[in-house]
Kinemage of the C-alpha trace (Angstrom):
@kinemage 1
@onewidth
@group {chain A} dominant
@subgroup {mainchain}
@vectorlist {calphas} color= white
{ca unk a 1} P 6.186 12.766 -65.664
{ca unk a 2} L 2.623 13.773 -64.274
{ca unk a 3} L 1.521 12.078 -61.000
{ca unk a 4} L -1.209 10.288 -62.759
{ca unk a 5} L 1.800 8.431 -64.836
{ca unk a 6} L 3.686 7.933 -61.719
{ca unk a 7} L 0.765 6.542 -60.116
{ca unk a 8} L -0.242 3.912 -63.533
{ca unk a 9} L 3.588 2.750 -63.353
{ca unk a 10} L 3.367 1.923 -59.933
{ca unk a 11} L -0.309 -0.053 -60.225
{ca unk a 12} L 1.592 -1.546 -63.294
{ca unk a 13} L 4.651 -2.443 -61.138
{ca unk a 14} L 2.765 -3.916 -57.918
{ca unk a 15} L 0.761 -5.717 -60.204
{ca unk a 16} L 3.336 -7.700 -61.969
{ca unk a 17} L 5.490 -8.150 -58.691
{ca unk a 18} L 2.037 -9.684 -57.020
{ca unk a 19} L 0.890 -12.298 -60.061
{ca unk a 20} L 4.845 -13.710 -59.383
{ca unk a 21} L 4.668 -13.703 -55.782
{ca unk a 22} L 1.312 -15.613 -55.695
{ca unk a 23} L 2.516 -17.750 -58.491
{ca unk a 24} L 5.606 -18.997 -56.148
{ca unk a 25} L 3.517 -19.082 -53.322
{ca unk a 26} L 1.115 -21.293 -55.324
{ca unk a 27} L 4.168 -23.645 -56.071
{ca unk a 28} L 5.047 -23.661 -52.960
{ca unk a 29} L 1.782 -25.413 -51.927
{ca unk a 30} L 1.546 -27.706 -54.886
{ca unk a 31} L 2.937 -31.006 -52.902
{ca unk a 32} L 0.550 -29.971 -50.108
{ca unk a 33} L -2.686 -30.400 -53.121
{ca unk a 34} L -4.102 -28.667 -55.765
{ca unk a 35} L -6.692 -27.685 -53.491
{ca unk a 36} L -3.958 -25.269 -51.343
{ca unk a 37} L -2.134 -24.171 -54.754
{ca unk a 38} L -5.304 -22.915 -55.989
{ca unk a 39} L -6.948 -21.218 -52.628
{ca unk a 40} L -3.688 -19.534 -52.666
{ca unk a 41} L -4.241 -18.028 -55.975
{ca unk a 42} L -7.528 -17.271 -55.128
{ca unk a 43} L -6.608 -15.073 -52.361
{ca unk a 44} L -3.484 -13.354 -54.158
{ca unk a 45} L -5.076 -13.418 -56.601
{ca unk a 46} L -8.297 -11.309 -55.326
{ca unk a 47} L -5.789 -8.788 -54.401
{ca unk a 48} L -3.762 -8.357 -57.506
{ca unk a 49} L -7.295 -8.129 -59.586
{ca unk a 50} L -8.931 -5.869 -56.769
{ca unk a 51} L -5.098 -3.286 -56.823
{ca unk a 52} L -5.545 -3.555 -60.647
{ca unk a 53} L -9.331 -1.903 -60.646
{ca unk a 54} L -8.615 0.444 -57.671
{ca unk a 55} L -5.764 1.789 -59.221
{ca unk a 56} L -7.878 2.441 -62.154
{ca unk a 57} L -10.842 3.894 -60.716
{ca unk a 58} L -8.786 6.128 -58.365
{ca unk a 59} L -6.647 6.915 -62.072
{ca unk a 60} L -9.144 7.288 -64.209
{ca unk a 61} L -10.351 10.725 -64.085
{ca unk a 62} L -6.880 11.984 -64.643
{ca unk a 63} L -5.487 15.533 -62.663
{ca unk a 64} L -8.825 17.452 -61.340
{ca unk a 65} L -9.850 18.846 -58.137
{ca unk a 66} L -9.092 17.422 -55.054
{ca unk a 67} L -12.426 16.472 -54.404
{ca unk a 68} L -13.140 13.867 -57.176
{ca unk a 69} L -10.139 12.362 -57.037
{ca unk a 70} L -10.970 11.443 -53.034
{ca unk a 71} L -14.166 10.143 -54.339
{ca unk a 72} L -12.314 8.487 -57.106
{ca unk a 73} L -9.743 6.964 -55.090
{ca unk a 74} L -12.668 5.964 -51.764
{ca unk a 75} L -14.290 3.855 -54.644
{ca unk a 76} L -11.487 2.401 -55.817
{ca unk a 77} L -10.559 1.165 -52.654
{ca unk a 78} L -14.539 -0.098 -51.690
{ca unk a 79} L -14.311 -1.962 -55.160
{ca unk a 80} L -11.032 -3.157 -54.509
{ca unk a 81} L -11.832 -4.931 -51.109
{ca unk a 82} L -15.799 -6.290 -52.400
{ca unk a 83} L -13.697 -7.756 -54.364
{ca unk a 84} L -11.570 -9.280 -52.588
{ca unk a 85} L -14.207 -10.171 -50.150
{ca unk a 86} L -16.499 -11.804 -52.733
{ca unk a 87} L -13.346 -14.148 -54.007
{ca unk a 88} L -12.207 -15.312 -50.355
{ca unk a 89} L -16.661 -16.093 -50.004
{ca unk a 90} L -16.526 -17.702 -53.398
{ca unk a 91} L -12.988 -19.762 -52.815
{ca unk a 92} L -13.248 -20.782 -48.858
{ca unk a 93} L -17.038 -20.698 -48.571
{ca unk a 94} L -18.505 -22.315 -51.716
{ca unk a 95} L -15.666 -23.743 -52.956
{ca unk a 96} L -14.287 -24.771 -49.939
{ca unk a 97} L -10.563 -24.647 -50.759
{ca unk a 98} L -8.511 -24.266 -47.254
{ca unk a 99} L -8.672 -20.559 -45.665
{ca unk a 100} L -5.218 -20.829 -44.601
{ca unk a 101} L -3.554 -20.878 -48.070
{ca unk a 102} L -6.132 -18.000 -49.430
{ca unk a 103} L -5.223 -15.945 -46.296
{ca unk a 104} L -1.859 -17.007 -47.085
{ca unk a 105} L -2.273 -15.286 -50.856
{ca unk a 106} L -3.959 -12.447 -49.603
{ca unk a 107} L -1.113 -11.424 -47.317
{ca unk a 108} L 1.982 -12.316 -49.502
{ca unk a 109} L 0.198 -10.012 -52.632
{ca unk a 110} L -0.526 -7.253 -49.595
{ca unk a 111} L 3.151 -7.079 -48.521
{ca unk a 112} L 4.592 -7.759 -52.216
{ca unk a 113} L 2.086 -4.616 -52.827
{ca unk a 114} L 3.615 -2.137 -50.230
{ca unk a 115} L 7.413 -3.136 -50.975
{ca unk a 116} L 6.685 -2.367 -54.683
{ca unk a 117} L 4.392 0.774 -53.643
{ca unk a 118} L 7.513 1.721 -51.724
{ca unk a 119} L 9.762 1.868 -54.542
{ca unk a 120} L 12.021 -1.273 -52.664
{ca unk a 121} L 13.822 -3.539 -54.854
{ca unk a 122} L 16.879 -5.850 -55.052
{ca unk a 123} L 19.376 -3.138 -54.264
{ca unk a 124} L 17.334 -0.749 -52.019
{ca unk a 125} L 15.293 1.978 -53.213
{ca unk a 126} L 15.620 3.478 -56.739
């Protein structure tokens, strides 16, 4: 398996591990309001979207010199964090859906994303 495979299955893995963390976070906040259930989607939600585009910008180009992929992968991450910035603006700011449940999302999809990154599952690392 090439690195650039390794790299889409673990975007693909971090992904799916993030969209069910958020979801039982946002659960978690439903007798709280629908306000808190969605600001917490919002913010996991950011994440999971922004790790999703990163991945494949930084991806994209496939195996080439060391050089574009840094530039590949320095965009991916600038993208990745406007957008998450723009969605915590757009859901606490305009929206005005409570910043503790989208800071909330934000961190559970950020910690979901490293275990998975790691390679940690149920039973340790595979």
């Amino acid at each position: 398996m090439t690195s650039v495979a390794a790299g889409w299955r673990l975007v693909r893995r971090a992904l799916i591990w993030q969209v069910v963390a958020v979801a039982v976070l946002a659960l978690a906040f439903a007798p709280v309001g629908a306000a808190w259930s969605l600001a917490a989607l919002a913010g996991g939600g950011a994440i999971a979207v922004g790790g999703a585009l990163s991945g494949a910008l930084a991806l994209g180009g496939g195996v080439g010199p060391a050089t574009g992929a840094l530039m590949r992968m320095v965009l991916g991450l600038a993208v990745k964090w406007l957008v998450v910035v723009v969605a915590l603006v757009l859901a606490v700011g305009v929206a005005r859906l409570p910043a503790l449940a989208a800071l909330a999302g934000v961190v559970v999809a950020l910690v979901v994303q490293m275990l998975a990154m790691a390679g940690v599952t149920r039973y340790g690392k595979h």
